[in-house]
Structure formats: structure tokens, C-alpha cells
C-alpha positions in Angstrom: -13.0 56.0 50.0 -12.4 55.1 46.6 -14.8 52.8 44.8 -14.4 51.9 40.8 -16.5 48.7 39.4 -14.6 46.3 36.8 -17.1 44.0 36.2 -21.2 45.1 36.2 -23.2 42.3 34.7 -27.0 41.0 36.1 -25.7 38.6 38.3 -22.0 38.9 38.9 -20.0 42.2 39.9 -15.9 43.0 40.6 -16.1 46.7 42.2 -12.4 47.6 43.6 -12.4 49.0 47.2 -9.9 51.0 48.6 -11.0 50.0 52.2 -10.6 46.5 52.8 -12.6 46.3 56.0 -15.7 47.8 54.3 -15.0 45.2 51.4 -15.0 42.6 54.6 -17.7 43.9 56.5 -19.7 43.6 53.2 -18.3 40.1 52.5 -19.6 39.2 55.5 -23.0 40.6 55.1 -23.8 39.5 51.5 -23.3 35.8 52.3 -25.5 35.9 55.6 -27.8 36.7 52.5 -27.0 33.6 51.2 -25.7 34.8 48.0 -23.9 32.3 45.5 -20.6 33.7 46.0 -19.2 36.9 47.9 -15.1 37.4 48.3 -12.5 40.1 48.4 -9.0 39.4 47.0 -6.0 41.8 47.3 -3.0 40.8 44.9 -0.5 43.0 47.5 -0.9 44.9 50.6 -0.3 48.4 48.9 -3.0 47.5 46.6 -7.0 47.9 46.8 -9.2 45.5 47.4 -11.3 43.8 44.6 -14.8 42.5 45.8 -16.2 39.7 43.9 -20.0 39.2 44.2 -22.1 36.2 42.6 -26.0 35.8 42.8 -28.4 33.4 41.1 -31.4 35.0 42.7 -31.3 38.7 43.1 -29.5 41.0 40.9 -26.0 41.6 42.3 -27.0 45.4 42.7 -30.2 44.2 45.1 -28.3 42.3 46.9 -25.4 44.6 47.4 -28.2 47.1 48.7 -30.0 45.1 50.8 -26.6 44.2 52.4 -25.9 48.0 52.9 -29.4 48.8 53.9 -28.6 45.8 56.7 -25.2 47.6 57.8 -26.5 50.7 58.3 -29.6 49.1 60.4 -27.3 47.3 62.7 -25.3 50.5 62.8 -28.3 52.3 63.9 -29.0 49.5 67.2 -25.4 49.7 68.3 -25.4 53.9 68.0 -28.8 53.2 70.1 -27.6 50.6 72.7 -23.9 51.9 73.6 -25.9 55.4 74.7 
């Protein structure tokens, strides 16, 4: 999976995503974290995924991580459960 970040400031990041249901699944994740703005955008089908992410609280990066660190936790419960 490709990854390449456009845009790396405190509090706002573009990273392009070559995997659009990871950029959703993240989507999805950051703003159950309630940050101030979390969307994907794809100017054509044949092109990757650009993942916009704005926080006034957390740095992007935190936020991003915790959002990860959440995935990989639910992850973990469904491996677990579906046994």
C-alpha cells in the first residue's frame, strides 16, 4: 500500500492513500474522535485517494495514532470473537 503525505503541518494533514477503504475506515475512526475535520476525496477512480485531516485539539499525528491504535484494538476483539 502506498502512502505519500502532501501536507504535514501541527494541526492539519493531506497524506495520499492508495487504498481507499483504509482511507475510509480511517475517516470513519478519526471523527468518532471527534476531530475538527476528517475526509477522503478521489478526483477519478484510477486515482489514489487523498485523506484530509483537521484537529484543533491534538496534533493531527496523535490523533491519526490513536485512530490506528483504535483499529487495530477492534481488530484484535473481532480475531477473538469469530474463533
Amino acid at each position: 500500500m502506498g502512502i505519500e503525505v502532501l501536507k504535514d503541518e501541527k494541526n492539519d494533514i493531506e497524506i495520499k492513500l492508495d487504498n481507499v477503504t483504509v482511507a475510509e475506515i480511517l475517516r470513519v475512526y478519526l471523527n468518532k474522535n471527534n476531530v475538527e475535520f476528517a475526509a477522503w476525496r478521489r478526483n477519478h477512480l484510477t486515482e489514489p485517494a487523498i485523506l484530509k485531516v483537521q484537529s484543533s485539539g491534538k496534533t493531527v499525528k496523535k490523533e491519526i495514532g490513536d485512530a490506528i491504535a483504535n483499529i487495530k484494538k477492534d481488530l484484535e476483539w473481532i480475531r477473538k470473537n469469530v474463533k
